[in-house]
ZASELUM-829060 format. One line per field, with one value per residue (C-alpha): x, y, z; residue number from 0; residue in three letters. Coordinates in nm, 3 decimals, always signed. Layout:
ZASELUM-829060
X [X ...]
Y [Y ...]
Z [Z ...]
num [NUM ...]
residuo [Ala ...]
END
This chain:
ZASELUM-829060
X [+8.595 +8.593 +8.494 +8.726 +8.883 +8.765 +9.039 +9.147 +9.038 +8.729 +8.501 +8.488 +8.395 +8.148 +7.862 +7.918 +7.708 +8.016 +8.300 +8.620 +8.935 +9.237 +9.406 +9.116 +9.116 +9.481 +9.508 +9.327 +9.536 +9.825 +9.665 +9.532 +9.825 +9.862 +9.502 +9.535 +9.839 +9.699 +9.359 +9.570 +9.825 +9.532 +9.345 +9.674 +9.761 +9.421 +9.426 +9.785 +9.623 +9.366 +9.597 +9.877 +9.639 +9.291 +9.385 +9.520 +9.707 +9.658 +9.833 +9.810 +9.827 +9.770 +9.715 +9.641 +9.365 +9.532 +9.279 +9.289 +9.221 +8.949 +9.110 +8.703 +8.893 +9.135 +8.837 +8.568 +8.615 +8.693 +8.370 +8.178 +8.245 +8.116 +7.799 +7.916 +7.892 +8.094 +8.027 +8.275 +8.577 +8.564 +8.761 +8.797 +8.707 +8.714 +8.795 +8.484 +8.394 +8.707 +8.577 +8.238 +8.419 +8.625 +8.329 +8.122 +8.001 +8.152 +8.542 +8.507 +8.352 +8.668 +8.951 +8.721 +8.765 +9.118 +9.392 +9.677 +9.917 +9.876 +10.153 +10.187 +9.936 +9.841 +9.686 +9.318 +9.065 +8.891 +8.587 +8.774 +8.954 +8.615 +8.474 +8.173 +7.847 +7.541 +7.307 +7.390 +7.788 +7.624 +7.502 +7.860 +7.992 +7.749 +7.835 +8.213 +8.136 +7.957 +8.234 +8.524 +8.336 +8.387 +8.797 +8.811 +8.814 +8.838 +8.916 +8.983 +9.145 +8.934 +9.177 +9.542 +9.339 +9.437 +9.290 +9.424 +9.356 +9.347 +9.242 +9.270 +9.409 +9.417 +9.831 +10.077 +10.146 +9.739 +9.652 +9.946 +9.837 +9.478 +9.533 +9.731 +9.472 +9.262 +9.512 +9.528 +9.147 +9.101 +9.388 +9.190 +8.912 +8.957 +9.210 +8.893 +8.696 +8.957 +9.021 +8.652 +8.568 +8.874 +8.753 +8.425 +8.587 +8.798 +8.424 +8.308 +8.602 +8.668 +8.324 +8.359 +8.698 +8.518 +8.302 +8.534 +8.746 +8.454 +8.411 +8.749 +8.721 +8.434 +8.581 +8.884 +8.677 +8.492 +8.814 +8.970 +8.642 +8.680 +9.063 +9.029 +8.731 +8.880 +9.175 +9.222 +8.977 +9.265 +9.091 +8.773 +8.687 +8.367 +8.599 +8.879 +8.599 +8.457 +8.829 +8.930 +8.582 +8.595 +9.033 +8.867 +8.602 +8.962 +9.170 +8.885 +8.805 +9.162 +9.192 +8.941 +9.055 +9.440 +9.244 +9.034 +9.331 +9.531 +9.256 +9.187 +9.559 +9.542 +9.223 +9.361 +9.642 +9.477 +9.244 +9.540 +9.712 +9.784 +9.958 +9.868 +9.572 +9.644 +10.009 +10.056 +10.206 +10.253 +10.236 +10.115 +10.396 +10.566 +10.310 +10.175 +10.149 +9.946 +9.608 +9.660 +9.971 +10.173 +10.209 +9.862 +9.708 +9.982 +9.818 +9.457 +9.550 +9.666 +9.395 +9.153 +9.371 +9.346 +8.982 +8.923 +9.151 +9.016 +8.682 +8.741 +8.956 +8.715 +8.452 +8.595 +8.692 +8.338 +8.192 +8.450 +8.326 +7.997 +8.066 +8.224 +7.978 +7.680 +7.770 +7.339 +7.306 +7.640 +7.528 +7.174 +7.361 +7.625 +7.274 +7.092 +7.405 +7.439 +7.071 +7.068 +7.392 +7.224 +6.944 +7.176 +7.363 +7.063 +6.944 +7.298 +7.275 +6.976]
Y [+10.560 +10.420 +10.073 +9.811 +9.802 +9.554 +9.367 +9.430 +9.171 +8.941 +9.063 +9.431 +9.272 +9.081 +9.357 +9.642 +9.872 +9.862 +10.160 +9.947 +10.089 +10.157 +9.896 +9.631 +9.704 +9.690 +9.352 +9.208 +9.291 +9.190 +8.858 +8.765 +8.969 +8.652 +8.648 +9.068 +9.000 +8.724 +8.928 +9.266 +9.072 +8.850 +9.160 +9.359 +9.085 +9.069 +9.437 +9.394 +9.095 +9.296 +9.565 +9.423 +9.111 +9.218 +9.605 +9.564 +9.857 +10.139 +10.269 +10.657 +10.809 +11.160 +11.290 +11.579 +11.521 +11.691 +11.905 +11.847 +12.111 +12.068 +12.037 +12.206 +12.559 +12.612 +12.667 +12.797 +13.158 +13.122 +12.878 +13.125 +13.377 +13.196 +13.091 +12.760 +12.673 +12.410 +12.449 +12.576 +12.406 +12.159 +12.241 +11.856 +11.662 +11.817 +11.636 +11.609 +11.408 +11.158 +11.131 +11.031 +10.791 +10.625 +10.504 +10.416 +10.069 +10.036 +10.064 +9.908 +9.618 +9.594 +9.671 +9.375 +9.153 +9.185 +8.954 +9.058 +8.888 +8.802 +8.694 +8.363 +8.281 +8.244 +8.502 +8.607 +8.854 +9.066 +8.827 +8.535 +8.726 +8.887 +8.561 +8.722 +8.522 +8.533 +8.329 +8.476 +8.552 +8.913 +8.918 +8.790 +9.110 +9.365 +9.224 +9.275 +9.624 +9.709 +9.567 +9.739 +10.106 +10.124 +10.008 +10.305 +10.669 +10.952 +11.378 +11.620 +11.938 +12.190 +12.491 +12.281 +12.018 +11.697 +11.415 +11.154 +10.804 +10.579 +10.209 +9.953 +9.590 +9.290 +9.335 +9.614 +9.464 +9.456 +9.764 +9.907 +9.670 +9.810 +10.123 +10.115 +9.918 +10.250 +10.480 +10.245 +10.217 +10.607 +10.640 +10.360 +10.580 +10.858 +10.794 +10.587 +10.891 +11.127 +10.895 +10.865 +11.261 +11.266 +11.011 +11.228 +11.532 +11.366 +11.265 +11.616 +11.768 +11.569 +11.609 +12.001 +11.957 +11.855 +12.134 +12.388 +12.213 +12.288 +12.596 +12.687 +12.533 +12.714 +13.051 +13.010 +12.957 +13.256 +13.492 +13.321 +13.373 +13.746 +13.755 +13.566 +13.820 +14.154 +14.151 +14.534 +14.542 +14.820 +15.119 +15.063 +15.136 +14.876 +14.603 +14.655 +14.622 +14.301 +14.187 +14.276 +14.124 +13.780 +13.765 +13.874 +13.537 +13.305 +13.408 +13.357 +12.982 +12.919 +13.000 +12.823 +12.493 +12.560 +12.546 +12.248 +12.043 +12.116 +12.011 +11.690 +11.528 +11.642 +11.478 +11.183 +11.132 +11.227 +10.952 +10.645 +10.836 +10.616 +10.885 +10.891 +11.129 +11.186 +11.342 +11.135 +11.356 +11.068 +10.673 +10.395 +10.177 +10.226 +10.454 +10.093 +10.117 +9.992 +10.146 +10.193 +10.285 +10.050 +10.305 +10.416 +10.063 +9.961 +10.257 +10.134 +9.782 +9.830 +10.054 +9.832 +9.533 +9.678 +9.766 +9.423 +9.276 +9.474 +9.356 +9.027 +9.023 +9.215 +9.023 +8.678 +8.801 +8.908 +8.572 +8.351 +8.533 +8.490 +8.137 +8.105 +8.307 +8.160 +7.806 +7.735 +7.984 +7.834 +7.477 +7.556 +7.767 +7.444 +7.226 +7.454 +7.535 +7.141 +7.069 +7.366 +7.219 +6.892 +7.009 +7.182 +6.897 +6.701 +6.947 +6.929 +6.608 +6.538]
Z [+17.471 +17.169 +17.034 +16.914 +16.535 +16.343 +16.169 +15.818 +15.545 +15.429 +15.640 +15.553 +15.168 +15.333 +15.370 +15.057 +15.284 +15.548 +15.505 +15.302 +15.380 +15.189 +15.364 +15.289 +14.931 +14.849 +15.093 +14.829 +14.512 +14.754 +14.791 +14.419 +14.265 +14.069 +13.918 +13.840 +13.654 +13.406 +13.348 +13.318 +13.052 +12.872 +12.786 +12.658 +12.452 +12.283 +12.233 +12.060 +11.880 +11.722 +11.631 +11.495 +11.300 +11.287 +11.292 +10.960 +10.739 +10.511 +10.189 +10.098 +9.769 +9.587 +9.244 +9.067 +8.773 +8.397 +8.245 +7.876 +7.598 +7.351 +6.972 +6.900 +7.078 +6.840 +6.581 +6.741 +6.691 +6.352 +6.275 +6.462 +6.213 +5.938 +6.153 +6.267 +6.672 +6.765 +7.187 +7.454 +7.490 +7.843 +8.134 +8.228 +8.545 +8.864 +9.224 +9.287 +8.965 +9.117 +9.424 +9.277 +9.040 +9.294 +9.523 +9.212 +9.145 +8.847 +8.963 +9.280 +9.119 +8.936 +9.245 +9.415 +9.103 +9.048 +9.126 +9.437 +9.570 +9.918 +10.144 +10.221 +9.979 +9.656 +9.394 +9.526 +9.451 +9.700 +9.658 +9.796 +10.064 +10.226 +10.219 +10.012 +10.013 +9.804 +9.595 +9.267 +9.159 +9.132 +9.455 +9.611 +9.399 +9.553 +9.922 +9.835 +9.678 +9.986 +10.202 +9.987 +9.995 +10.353 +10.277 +10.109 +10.195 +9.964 +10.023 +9.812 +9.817 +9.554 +9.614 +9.545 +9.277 +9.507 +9.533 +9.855 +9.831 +10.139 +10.131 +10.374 +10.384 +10.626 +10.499 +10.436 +10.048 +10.033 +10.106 +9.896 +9.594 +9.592 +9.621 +9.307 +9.152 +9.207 +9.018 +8.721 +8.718 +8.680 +8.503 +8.261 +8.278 +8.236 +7.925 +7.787 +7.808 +7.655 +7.379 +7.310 +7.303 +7.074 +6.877 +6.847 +6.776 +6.488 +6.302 +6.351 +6.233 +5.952 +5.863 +5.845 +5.708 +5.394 +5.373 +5.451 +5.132 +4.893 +5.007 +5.016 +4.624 +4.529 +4.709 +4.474 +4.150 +4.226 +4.266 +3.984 +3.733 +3.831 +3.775 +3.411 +3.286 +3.449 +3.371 +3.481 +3.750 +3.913 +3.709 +3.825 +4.168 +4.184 +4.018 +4.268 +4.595 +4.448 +4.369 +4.756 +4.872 +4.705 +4.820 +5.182 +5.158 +5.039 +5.300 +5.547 +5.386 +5.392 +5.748 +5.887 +5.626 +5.819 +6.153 +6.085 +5.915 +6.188 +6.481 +6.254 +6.298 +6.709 +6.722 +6.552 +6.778 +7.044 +6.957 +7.014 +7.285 +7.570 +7.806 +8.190 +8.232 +8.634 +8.784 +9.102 +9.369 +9.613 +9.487 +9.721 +9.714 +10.100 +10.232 +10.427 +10.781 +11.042 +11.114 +11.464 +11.685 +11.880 +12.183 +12.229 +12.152 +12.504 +12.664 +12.596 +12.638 +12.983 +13.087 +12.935 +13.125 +13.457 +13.463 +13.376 +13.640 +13.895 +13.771 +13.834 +14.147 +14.366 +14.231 +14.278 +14.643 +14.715 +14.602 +14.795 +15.085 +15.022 +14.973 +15.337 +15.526 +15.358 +15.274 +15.269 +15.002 +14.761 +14.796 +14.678 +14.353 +14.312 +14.301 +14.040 +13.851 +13.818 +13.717 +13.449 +13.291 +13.270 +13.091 +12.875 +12.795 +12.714 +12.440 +12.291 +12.282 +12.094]
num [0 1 2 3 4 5 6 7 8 9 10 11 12 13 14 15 16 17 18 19 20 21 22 23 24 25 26 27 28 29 30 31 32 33 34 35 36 37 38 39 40 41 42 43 44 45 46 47 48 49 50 51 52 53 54 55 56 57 58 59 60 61 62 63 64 65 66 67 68 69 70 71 72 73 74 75 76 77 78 79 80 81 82 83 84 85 86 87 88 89 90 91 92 93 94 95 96 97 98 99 100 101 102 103 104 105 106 107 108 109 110 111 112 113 114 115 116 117 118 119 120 121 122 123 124 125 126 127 128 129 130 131 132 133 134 135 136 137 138 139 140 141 142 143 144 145 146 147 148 149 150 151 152 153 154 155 156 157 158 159 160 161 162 163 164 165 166 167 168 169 170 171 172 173 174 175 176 177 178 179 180 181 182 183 184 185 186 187 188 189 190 191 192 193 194 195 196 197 198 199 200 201 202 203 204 205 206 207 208 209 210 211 212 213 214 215 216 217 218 219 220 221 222 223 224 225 226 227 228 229 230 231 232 233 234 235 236 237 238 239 240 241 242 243 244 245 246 247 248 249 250 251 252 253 254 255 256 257 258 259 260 261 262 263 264 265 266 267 268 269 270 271 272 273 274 275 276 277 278 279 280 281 282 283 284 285 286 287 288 289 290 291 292 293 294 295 296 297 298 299 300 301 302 303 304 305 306 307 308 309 310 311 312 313 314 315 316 317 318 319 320 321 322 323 324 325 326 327 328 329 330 331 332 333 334 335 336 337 338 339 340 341 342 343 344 345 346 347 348 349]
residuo [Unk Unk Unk Unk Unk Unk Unk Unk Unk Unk Unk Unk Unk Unk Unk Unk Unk Unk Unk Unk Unk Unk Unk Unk Unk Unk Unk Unk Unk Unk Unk Unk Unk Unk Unk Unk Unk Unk Unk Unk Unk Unk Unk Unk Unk Unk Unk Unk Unk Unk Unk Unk Unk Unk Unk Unk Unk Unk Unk Unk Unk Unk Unk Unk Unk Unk Unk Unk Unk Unk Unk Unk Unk Unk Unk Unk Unk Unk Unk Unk Unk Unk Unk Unk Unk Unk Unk Unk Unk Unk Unk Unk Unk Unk Unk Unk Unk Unk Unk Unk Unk Unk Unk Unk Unk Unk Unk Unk Unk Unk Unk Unk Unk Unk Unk Unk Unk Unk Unk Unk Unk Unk Unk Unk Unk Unk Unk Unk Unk Unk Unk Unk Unk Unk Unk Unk Unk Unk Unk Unk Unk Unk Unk Unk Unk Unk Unk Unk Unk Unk Unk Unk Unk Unk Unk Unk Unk Unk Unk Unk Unk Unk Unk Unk Unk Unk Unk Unk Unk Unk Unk Unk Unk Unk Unk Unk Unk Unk Unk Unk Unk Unk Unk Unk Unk Unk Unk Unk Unk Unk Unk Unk Unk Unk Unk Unk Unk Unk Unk Unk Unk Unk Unk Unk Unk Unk Unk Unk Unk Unk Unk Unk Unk Unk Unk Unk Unk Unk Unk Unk Unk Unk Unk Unk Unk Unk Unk Unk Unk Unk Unk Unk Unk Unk Unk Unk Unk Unk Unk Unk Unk Unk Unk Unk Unk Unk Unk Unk Unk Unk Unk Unk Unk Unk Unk Unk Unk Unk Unk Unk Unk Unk Unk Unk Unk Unk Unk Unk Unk Unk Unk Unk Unk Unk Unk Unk Unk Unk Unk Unk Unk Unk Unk Unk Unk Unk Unk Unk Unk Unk Unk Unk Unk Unk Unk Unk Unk Unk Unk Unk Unk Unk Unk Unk Unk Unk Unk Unk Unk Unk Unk Unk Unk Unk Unk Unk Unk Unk Unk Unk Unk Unk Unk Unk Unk Unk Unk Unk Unk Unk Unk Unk Unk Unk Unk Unk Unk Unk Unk Unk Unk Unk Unk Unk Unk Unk Unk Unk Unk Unk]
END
């Protein structure tokens, strides 16, 4: 025969040693459904919460760097004839020199200095909206630096030439607004850069434009000398090879004058050229969207939610039971719980 069935309810929670049933369990969620509801729903909501407000956005751009051509290409073969070496012509930045420049000090010191416009708000700078602290303005600049390089991520493609910039914001405009702010910067950079080489290039040229002029000068003095005492240099064979040698040495001078005169007004414009250096494939402006997604933040929310809730419901059940079977026991907590919060209380208070 067997014994009897104990009964269904507190007092299978009593002792955790004891087999719980099914039926025990879901009595209890039956009983504080109330309770599991509220802790399931708080903890969604603060999962939302931090999505949706704290989660903040990001902005997504793309660009393709513009190699430029050296003006110093256009002459070097020519100078190299006549001894000259003038250096290979550059190929330009590569993605990998952008992705270096856009975590550099320098331009995120910038981005974190300029001025947005944040909704419902007045113009701030990145300083003011990270709440950066320090004892020194420079030191409240490094902290937002170091703050801002983990707001922004940067890959590159080496095979297509891409670079992709994405940059956080605690807004959709924010995030958009700096990541522009990036573009211009190495836009402003790199057309710096350009316009210095060029500006470099123009002094070198123009200083061998000069020489190749008094060459070019004394090259036509010689042949002209020649012409004006040999005046039938055609029967003589000697005569006729100097007469083609010294033409040979003009048209060679005059060449490389062309060349230079011609890399001396490129250099010059290039010089006050103000012509986007970067091709942007994809622009910031409405690539803003949230940095995580509604539907699997309500997935993780609830899951989070439920764990929680039964957490706390199995755990407030167990301790009102302990509280009935052992009143002893909960009178001598209530009297220490009451003691340590005066104490507490007391230290606040001085």
């Amino acid at each position: 025969m067997t014994g009897p069935v104990q009964p269904l309810g507190r007092a299978q929670l009593s002792d955790p040693s004891e087999h719980v049933s099914l039926y025990a369990l879901l009595s209890v969620l039956v009983r504080r459904w109330r309770q599991f509801a509220l802790a399931s729903a708080t903890v969604l909501l603060l999962v939302l919460a931090f999505v949706l407000v704290l989660g903040g956005y990001t902005a997504k751009s793309e660009f393709v760097p513009s190699a430029p051509a050296s003006n110093l290409s256009k002459f070097a073969g020519i100078a190299a004839e006549l001894g000259f070496s003038v250096g290979a012509a550059s190929a330009g930045p590569t993605v990998d020199f952008y992705s270096d420049l856009i975590q550099s000090r320098g331009l995120l010191a910038g981005i974190a200095q300029t001025e947005y416009d944040v909704p419902h708000s007045n113009r701030a700078t990145l300083l003011e909206l990270y709440h950066s602290k320090g004892r020194t303005p420079e030191d409240v600049l490094n902290a937002a630096v170091r703050k801002l390089r983990g707001k922004i991520a940067v890959s590159k493609d080496v095979k297509a030439g891409t670079v992709t910039v994405e940059t956080e914001g605690s807004s959709r405009e924010l995030a958009e607004q700096v990541n522009r702010r990036v573009l211009d910067l190495v836009n402003e950079f790199n057309l710096h850069a350009r316009q210095s080489l060029a500006g470099a290039e123009r002094v070198f040229v123009e200083g061998r434009l000069h020489q190749a002029q008094q060459d070019l000068d004394s090259a036509e003095g010689d042949l002209s000398r020649f012409l004006q005492n040999n005046r039938r240099y055609q029967d003589s064979p000697t005569l006729s090879f100097e007469a083609a040698r010294l033409q040979r040495r003009v048209d060679l001078r005059q060449q490389l004058y062309l060349s230079l005169s011609q890399a001396y007004e490129e250099a010059r414009i290039a010089e006050v050229r103000n012509t986007p250096v970067i091709t942007i494939v994809d622009a910031p402006e409405g690539s803003g969207e949230p940095r995580y997604r509604l539907l699997p933040a309500v997935a993780v929310g609830l899951a989070l939610g439920c764990t929680f809730a039964l957490a706390l419901v199995f755990g407030v059940e167990y301790l009102d039971v302990q509280r009935r079977e052992s009143p002893e026991v909960y009178s001598e907590f209530r009297t220490l719980r009451r003691a340590a919060l005066g104490r507490f209380g007391g230290i606040m208070k001085r």
